[in-house]
gemmi code that builds the backbone of each chain (N, CA, C; Angstrom):
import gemmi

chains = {
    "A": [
        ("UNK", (0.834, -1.193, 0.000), (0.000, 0.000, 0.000), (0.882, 1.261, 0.000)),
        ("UNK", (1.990, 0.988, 0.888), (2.818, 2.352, 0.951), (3.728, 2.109, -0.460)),
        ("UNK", (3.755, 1.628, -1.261), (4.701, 1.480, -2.371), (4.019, 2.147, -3.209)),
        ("UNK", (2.623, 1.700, -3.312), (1.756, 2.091, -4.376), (1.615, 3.315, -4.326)),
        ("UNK", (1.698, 4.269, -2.729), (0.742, 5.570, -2.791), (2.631, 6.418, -3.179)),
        ("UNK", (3.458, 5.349, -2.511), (4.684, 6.226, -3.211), (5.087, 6.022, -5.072)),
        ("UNK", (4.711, 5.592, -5.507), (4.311, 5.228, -6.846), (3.747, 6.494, -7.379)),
        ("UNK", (2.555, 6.718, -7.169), (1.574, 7.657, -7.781), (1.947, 9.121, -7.093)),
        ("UNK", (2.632, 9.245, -6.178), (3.460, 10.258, -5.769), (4.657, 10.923, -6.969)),
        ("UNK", (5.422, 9.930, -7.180), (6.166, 9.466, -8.198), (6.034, 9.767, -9.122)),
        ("UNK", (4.236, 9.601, -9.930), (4.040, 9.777, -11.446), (3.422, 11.100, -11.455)),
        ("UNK", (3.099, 11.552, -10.270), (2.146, 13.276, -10.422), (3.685, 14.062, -10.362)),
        ("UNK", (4.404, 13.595, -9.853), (5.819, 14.889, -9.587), (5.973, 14.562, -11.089)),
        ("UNK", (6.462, 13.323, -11.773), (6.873, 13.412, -12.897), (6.301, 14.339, -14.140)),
        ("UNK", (4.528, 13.981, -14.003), (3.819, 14.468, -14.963), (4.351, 15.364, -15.770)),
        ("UNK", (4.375, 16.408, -14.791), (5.077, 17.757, -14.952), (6.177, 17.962, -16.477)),
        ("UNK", (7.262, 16.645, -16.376), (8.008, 16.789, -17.638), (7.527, 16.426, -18.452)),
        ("UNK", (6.847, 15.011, -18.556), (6.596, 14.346, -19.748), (5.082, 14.125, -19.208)),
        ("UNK", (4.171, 15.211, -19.853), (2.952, 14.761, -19.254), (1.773, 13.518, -20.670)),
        ("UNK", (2.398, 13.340, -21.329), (1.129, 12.236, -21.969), (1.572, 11.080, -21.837)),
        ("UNK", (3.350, 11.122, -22.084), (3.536, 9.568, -21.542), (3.094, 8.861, -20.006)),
        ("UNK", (3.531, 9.863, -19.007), (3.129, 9.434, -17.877), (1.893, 9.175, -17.699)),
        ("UNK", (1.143, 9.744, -18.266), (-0.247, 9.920, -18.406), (-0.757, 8.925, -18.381)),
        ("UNK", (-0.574, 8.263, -19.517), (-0.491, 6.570, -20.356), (0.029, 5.963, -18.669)),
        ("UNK", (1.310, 5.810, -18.699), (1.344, 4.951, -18.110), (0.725, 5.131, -16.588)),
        ("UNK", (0.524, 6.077, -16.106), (-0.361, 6.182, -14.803), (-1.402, 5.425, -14.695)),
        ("UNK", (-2.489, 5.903, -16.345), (-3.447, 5.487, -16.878), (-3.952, 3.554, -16.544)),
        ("UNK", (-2.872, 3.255, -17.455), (-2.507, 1.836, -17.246), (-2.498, 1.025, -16.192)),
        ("UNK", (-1.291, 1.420, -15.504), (-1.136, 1.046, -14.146), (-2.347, 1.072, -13.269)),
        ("UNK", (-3.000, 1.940, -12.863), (-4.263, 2.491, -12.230), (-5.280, 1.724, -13.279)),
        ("UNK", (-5.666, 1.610, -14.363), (-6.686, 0.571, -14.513), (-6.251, -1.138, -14.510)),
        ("UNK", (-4.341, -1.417, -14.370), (-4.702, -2.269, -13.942), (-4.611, -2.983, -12.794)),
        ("UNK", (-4.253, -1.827, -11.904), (-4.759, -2.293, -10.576), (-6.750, -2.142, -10.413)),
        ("UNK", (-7.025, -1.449, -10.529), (-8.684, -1.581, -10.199), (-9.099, -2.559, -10.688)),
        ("UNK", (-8.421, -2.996, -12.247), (-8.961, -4.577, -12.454), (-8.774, -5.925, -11.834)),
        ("UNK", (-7.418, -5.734, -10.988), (-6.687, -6.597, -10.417), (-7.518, -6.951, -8.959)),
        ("UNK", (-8.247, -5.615, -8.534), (-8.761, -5.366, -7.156), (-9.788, -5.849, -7.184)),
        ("UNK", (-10.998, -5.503, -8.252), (-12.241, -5.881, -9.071), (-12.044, -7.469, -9.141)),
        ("UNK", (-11.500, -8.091, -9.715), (-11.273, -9.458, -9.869), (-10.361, -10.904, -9.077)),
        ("UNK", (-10.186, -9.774, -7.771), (-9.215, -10.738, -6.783), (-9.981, -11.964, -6.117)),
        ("UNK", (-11.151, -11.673, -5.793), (-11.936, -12.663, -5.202), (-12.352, -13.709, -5.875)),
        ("UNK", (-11.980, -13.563, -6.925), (-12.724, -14.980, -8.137), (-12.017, -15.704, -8.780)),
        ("UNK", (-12.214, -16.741, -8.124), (-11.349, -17.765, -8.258), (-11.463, -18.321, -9.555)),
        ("UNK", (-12.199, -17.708, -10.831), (-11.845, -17.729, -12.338), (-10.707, -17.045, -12.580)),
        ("UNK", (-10.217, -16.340, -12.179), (-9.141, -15.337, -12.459), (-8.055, -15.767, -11.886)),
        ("UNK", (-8.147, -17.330, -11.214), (-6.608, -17.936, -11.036), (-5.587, -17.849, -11.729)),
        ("UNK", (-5.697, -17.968, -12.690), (-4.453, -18.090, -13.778), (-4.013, -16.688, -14.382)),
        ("UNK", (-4.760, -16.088, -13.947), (-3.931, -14.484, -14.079), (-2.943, -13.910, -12.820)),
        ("UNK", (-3.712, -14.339, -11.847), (-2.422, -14.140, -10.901), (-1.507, -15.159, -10.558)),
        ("UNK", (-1.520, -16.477, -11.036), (-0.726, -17.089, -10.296), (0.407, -17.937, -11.999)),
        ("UNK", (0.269, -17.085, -12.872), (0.432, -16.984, -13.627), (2.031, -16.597, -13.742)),
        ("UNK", (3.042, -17.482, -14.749), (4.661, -16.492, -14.591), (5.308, -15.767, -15.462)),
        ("UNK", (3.648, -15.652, -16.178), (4.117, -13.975, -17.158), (3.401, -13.132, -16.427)),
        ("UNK", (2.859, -12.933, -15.609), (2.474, -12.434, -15.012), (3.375, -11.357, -14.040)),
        ("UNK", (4.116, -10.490, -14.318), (5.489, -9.941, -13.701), (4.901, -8.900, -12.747)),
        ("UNK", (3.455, -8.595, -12.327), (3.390, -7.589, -11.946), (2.601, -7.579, -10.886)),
        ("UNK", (2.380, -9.314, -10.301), (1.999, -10.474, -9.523), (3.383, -11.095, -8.784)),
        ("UNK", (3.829, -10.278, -7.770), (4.925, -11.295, -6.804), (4.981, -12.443, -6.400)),
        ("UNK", (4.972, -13.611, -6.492), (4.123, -14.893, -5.912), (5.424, -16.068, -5.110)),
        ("UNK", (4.611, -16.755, -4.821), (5.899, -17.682, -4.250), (5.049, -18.989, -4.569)),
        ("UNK", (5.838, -20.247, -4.885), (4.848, -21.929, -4.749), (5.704, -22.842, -4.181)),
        ("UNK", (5.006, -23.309, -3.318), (5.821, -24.428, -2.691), (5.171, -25.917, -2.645)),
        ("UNK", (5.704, -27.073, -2.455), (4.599, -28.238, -2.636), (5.356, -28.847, -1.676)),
        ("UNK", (4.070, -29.633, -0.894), (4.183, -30.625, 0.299), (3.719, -31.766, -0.174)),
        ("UNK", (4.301, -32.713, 0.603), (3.376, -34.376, 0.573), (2.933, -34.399, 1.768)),
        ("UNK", (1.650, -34.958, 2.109), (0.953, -35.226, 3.556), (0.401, -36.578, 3.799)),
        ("UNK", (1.187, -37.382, 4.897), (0.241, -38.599, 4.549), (-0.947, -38.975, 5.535)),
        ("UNK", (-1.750, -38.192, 4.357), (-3.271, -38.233, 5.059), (-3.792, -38.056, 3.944)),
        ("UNK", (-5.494, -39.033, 3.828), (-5.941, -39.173, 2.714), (-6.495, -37.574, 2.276)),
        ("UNK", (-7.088, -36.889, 1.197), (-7.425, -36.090, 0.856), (-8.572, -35.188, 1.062)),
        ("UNK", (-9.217, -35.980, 1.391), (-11.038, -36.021, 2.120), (-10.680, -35.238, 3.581)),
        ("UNK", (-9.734, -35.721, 3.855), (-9.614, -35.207, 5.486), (-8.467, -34.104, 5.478)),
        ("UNK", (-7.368, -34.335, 4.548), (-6.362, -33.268, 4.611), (-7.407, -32.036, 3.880)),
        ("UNK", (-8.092, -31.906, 3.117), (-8.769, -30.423, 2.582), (-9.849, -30.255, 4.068)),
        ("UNK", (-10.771, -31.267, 4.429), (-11.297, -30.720, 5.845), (-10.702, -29.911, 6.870)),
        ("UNK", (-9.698, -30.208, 7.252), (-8.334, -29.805, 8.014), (-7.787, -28.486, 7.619)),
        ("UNK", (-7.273, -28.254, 6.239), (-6.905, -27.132, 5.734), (-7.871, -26.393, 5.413)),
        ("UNK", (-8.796, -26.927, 5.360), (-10.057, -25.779, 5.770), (-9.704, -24.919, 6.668)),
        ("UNK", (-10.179, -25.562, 7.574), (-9.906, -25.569, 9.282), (-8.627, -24.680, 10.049)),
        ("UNK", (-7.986, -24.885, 9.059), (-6.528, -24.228, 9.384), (-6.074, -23.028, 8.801)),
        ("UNK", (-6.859, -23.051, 7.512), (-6.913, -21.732, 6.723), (-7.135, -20.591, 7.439)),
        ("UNK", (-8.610, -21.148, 8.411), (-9.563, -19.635, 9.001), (-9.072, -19.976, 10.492)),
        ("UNK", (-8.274, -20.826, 11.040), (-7.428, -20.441, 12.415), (-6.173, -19.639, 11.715)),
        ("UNK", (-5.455, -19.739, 10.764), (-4.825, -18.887, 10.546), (-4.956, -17.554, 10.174)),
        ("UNK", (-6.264, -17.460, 10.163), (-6.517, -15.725, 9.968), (-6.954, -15.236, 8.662)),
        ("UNK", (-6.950, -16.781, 7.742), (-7.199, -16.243, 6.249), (-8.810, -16.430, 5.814)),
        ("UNK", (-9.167, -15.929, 4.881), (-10.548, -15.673, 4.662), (-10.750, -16.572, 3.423)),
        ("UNK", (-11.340, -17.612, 3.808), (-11.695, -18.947, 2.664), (-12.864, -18.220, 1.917)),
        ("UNK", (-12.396, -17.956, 0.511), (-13.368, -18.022, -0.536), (-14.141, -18.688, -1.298)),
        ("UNK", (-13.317, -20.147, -1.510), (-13.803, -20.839, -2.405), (-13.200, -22.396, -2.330)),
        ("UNK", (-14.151, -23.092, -1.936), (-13.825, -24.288, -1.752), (-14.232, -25.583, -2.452)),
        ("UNK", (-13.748, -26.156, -3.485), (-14.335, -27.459, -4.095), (-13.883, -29.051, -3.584)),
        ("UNK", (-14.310, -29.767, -2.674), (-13.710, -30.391, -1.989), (-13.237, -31.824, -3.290)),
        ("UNK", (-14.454, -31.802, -4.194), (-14.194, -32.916, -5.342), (-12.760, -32.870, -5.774)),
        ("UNK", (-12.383, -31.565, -6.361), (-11.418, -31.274, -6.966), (-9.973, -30.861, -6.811)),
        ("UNK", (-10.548, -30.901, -5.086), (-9.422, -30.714, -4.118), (-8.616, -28.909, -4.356)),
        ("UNK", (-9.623, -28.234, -4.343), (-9.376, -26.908, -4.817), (-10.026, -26.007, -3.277)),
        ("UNK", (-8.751, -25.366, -3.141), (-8.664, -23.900, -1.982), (-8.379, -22.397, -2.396)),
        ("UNK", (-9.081, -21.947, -2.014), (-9.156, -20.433, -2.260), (-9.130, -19.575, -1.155)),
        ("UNK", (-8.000, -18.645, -0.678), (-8.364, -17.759, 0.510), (-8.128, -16.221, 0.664)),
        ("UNK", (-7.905, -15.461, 1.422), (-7.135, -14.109, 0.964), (-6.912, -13.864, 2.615)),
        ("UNK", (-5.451, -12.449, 2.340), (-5.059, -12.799, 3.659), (-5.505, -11.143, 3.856)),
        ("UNK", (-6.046, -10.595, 4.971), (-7.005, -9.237, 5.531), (-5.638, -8.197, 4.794)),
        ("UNK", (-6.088, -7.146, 4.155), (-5.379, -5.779, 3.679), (-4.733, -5.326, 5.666)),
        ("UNK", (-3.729, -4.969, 5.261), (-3.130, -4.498, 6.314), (-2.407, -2.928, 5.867)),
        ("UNK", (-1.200, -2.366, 6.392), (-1.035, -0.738, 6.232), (0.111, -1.371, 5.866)),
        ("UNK", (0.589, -2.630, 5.332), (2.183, -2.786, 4.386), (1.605, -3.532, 3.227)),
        ("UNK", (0.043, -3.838, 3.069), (0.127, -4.791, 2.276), (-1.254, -4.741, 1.435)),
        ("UNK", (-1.844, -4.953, 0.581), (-3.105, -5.027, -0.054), (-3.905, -6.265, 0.484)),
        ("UNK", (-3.011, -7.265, 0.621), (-3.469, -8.808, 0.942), (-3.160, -9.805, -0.039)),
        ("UNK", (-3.312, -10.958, 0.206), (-2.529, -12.021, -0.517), (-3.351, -12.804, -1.035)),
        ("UNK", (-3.490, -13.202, -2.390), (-4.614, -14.705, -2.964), (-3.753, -15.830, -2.036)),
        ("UNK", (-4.506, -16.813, -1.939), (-3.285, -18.319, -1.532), (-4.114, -19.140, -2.140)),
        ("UNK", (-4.005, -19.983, -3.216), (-4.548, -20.845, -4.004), (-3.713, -22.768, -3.148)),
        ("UNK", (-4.577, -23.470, -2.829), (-3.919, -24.542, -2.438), (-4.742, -25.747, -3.414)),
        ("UNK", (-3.627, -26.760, -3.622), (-4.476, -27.582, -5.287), (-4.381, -28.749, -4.402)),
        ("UNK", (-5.074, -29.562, -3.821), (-4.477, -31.123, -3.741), (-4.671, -32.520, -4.654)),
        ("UNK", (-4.070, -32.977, -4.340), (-3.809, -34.053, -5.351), (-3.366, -35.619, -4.753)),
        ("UNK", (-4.141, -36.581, -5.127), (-4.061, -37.873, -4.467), (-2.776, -38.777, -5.222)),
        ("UNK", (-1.790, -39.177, -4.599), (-0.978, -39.861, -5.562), (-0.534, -40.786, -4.500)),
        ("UNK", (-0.191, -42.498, -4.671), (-0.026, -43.141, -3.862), (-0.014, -43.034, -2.351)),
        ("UNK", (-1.228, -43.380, -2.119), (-1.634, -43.050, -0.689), (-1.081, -41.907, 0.009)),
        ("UNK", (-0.710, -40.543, -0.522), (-0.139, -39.767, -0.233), (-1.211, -38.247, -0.647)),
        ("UNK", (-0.980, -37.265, -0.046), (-1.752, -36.331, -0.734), (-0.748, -35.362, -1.194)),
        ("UNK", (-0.644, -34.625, -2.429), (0.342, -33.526, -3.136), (-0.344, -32.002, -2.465)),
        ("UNK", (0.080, -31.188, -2.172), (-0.354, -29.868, -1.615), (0.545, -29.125, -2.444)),
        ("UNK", (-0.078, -28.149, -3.639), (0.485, -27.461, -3.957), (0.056, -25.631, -3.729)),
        ("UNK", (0.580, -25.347, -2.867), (0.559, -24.251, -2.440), (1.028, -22.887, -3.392)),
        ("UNK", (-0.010, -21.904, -3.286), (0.655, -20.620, -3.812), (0.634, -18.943, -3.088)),
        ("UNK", (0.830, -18.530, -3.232), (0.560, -17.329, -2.223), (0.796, -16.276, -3.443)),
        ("UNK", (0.096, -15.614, -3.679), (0.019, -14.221, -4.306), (-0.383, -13.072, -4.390)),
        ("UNK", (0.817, -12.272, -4.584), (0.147, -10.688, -4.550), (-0.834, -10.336, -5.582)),
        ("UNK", (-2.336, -9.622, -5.225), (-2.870, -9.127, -6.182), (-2.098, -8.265, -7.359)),
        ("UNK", (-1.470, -7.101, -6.907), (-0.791, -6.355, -7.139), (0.626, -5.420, -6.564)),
        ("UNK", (1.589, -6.310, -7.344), (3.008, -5.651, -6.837), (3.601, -6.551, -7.615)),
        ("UNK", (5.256, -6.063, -7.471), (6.188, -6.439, -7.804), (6.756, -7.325, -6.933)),
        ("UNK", (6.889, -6.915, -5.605), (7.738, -7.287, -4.340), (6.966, -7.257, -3.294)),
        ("UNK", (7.088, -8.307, -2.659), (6.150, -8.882, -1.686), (6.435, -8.738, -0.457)),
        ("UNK", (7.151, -8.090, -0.288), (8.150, -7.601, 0.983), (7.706, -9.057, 1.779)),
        ("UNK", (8.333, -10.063, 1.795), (8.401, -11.352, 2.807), (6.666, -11.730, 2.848)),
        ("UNK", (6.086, -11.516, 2.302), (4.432, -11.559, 2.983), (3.587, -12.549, 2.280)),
        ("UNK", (4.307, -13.061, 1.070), (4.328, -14.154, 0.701), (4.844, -15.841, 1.570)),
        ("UNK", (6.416, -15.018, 1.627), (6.759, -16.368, 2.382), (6.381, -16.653, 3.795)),
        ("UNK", (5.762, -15.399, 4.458), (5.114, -14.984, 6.017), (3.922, -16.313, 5.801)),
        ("UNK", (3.190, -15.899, 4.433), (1.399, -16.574, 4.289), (2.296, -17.840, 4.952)),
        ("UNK", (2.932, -18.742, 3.688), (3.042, -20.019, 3.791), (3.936, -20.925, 5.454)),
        ("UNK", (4.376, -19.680, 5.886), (4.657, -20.306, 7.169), (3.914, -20.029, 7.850)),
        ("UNK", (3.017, -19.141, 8.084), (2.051, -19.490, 9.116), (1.056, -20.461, 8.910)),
        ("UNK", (0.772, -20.646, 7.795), (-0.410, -21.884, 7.376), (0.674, -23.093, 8.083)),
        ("UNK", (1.716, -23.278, 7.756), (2.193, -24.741, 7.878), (2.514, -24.768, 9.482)),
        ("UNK", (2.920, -23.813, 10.094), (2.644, -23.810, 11.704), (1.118, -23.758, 12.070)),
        ("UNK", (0.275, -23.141, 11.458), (-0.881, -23.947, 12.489), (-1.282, -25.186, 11.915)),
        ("UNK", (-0.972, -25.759, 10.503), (-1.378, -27.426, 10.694), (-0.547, -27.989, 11.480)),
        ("UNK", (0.624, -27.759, 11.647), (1.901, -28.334, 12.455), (0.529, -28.577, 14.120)),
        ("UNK", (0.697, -27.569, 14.249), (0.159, -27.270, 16.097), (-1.200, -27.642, 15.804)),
        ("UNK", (-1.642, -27.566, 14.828), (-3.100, -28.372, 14.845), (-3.384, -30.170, 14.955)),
        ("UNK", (-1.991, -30.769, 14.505), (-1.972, -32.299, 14.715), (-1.804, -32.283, 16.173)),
        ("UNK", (-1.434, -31.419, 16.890), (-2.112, -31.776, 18.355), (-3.087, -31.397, 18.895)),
        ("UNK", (-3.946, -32.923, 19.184), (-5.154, -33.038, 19.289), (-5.887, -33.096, 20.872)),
    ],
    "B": [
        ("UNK", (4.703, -46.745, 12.444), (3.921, -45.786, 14.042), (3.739, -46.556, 14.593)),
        ("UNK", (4.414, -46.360, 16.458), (4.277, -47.428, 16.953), (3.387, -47.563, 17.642)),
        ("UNK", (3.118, -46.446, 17.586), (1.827, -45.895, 18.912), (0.881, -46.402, 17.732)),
        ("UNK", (-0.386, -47.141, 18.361), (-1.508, -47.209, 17.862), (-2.872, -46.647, 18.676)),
        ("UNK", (-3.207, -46.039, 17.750), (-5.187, -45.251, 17.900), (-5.934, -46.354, 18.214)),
        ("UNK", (-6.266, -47.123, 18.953), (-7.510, -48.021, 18.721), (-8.789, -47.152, 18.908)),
        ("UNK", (-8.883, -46.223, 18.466), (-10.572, -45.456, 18.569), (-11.109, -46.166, 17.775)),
        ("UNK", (-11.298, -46.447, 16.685), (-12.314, -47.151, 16.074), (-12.643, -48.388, 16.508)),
        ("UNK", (-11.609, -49.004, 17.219), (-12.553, -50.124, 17.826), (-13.138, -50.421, 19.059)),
        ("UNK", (-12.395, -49.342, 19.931), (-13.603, -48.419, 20.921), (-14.637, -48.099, 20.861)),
        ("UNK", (-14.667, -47.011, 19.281), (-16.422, -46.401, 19.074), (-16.911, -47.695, 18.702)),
        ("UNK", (-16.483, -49.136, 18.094), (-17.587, -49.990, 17.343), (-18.021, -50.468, 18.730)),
        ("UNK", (-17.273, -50.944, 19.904), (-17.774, -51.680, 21.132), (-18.597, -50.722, 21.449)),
        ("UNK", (-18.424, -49.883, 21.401), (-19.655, -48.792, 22.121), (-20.952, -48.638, 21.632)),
        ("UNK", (-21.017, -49.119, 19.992), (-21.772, -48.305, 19.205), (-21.729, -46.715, 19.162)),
        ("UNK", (-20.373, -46.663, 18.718), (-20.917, -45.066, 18.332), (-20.058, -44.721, 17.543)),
        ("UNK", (-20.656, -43.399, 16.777), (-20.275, -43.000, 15.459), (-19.617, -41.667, 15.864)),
        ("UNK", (-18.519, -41.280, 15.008), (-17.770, -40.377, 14.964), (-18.323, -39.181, 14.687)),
        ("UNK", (-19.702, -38.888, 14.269), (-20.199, -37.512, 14.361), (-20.483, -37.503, 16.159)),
        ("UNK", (-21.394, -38.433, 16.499), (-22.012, -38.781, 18.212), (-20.466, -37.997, 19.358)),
        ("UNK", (-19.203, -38.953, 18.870), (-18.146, -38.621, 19.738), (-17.673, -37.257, 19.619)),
        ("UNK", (-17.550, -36.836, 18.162), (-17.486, -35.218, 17.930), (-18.525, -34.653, 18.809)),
        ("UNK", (-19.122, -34.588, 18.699), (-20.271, -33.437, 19.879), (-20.144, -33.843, 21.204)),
        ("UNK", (-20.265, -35.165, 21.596), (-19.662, -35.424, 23.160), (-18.455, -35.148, 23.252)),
        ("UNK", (-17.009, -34.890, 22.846), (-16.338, -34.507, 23.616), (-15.614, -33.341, 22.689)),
        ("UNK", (-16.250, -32.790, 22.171), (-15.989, -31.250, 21.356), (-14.690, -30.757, 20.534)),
        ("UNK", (-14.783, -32.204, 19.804), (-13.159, -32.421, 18.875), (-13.791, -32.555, 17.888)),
        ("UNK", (-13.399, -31.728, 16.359), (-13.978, -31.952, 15.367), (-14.022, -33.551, 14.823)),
        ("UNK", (-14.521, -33.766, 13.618), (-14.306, -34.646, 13.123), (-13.412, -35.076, 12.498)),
        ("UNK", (-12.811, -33.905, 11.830), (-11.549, -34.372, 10.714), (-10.689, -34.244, 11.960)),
        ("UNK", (-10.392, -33.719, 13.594), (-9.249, -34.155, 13.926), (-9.579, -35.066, 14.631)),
        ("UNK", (-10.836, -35.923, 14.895), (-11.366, -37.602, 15.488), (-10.297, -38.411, 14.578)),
        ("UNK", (-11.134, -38.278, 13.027), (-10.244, -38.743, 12.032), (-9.012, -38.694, 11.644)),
        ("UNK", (-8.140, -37.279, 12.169), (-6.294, -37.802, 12.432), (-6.561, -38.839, 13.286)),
        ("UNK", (-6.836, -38.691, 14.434), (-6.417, -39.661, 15.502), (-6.491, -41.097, 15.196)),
        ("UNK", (-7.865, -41.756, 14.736), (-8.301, -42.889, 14.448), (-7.416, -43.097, 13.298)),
        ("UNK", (-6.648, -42.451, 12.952), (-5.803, -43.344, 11.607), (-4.015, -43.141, 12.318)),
        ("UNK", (-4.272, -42.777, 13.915), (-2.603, -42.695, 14.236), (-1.825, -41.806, 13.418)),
        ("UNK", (-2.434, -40.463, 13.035), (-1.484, -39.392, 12.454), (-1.267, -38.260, 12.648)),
        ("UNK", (-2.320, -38.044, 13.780), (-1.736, -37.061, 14.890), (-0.383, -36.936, 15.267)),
        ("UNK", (-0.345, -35.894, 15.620), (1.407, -35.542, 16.678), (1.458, -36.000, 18.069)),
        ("UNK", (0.036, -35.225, 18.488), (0.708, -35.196, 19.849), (-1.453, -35.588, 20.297)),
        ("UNK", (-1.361, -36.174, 21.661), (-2.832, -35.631, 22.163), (-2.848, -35.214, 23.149)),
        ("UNK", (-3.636, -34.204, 23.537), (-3.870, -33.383, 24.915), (-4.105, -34.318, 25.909)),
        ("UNK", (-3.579, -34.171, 27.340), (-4.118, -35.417, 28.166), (-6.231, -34.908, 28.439)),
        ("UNK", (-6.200, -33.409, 27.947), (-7.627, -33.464, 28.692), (-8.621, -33.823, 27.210)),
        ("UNK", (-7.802, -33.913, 25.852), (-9.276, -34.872, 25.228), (-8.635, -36.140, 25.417)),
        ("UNK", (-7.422, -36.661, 25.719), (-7.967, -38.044, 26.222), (-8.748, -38.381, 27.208)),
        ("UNK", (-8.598, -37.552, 28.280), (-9.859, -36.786, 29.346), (-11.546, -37.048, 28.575)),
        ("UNK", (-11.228, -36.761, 27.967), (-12.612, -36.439, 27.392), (-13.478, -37.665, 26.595)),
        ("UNK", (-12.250, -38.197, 25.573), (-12.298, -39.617, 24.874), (-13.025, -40.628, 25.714)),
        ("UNK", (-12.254, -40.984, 26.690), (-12.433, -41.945, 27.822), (-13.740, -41.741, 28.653)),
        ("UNK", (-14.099, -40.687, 29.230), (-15.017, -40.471, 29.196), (-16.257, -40.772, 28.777)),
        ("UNK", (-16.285, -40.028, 27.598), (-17.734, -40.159, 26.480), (-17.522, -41.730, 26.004)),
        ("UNK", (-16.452, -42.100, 25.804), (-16.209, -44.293, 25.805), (-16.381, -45.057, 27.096)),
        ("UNK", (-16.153, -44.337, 28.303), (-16.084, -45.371, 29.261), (-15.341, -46.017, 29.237)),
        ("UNK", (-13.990, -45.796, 28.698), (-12.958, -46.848, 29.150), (-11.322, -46.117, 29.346)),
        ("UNK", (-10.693, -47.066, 29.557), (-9.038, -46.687, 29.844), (-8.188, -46.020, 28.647)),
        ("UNK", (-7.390, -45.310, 29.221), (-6.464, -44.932, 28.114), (-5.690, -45.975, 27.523)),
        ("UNK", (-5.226, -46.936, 28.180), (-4.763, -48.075, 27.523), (-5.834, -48.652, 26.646)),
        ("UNK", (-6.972, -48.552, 26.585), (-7.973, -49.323, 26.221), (-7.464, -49.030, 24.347)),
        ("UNK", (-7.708, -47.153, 24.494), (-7.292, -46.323, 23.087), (-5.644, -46.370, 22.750)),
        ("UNK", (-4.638, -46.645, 23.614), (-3.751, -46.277, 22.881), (-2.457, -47.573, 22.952)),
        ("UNK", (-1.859, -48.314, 21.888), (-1.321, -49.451, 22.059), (-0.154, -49.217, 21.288)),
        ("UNK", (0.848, -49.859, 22.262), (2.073, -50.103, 21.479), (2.996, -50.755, 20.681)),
        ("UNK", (2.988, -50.666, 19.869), (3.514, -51.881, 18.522), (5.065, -51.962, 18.158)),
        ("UNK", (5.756, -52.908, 18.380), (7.338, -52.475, 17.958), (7.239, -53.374, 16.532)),
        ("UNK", (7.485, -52.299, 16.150), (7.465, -51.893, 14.432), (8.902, -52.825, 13.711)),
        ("UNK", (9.850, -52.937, 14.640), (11.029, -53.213, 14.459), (12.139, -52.196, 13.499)),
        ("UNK", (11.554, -51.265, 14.265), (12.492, -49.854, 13.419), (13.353, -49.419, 14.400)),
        ("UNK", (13.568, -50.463, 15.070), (14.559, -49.828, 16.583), (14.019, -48.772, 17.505)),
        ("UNK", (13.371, -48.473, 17.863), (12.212, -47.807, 18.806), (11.989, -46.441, 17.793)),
        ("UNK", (12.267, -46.330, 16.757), (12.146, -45.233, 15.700), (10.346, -44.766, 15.624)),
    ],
}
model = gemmi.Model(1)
for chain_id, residues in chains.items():
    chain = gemmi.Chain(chain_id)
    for i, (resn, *xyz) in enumerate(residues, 1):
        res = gemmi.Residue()
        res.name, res.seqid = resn, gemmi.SeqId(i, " ")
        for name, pos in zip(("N", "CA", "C"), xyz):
            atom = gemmi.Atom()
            atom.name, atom.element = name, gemmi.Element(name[0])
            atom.pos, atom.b_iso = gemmi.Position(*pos), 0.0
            res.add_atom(atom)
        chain.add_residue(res)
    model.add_chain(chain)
structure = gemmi.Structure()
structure.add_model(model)
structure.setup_entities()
């Protein structure tokens, strides 16, 4: 948030020299963040942010194996999603598909976290993503999401 | 795992079903279901407190030890 408002700080001082290019690109930038903002919650629009042409989307992916069947590891990461503080959007348990976002804070807009699972010899695949709606640089808040999710399933197997 | 869950063959002597034990002793289901498959970490002594209880029986009753022959691994 503070990058962005120093950003547009940035392009009004500039204006001044080159005012149609900046213009343009202010233009740009600013519609495509409102589109980015407009379309964060919908989990059709996965593949635009988690996407690696996508350069203007910071993201991080990491993949776990869990051995616990799938039925119960997505119940769980449910479960663990919204003890961790994140806001479950969209959940398909068939398809083994997670959707969450992490609350706008005063360093950050908030984070998509897309989690995919996948059944492969009695094992479950967790492929994790964490992404910025909009930025370049994620100042750590990416790799923040994915360790706190994996510390509260950690502290959540005690029962 | 050497430690073994016998909950499921606790709830069958009992007759009872894993939604029934979820509401008697206020442990979800999917973490009934770590336990009963031994893939839990760790358990609180007060839901084994609680387990035993709503089963009527011993902690030994639920929890058994198996040497795996992995050297106490």
């Amino acid at each position: 948030m503070i990058i962005f408002t120093l950003f547009m700080v940035v392009i009004l001082t500039m204006q001044k020299q080159n005012p149609t290019l900046l213009s343009v690109v202010s233009l740009a930038t600013g519609a495509l963040f409102l589109f980015s903002l407009l379309v964060r919650q919908n989990i059709n629009f996965k593949p635009f942010f988690t996407s690696k042409f996508n350069f203007l989307t910071s993201k991080i992916r990491h993949q776990k194996e869990f051995d616990l069947p799938k039925d119960i590891l997505f119940d769980k990461m449910m479960e663990v999603l919204t003890e961790a503080r994140f806001k479950v959007r969209y959940a398909d348990k068939g398809a083994g598909v997670l959707f969450a976002t992490s609350n706008i804070s005063i360093f950050s807009w908030g984070e998509n976290i897309y989690v995919d699972m996948a059944e492969a010899d009695g094992m479950t695949k967790v492929d994790f993503c964490s992404a910025c709606f909009f930025g370049i640089v994620s100042w750590g808040k990416n790799e923040q999401n994915y360790e706190r999710l994996m510390e509260t399933f950690e502290s959540s197997l005690i029962i | 795992m050497a430690i073994i869950v016998n909950l499921d063959v606790m709830m069958a002597r009992r007759k009872m079903s894993l939604n029934e034990l979820s509401e008697r002793v206020g442990v979800s289901i999917v973490n009934l279901s770590i336990l009963k498959q031994s893939k839990g970490k760790a358990i609180r002594f007060s839901t084994l407190e609680s387990i035993c209880s709503a089963l009527n029986c011993q902690p030994g009753d639920l929890l058994e030890y198996r040497d795996d022959g992995a050297g106490g691994e």
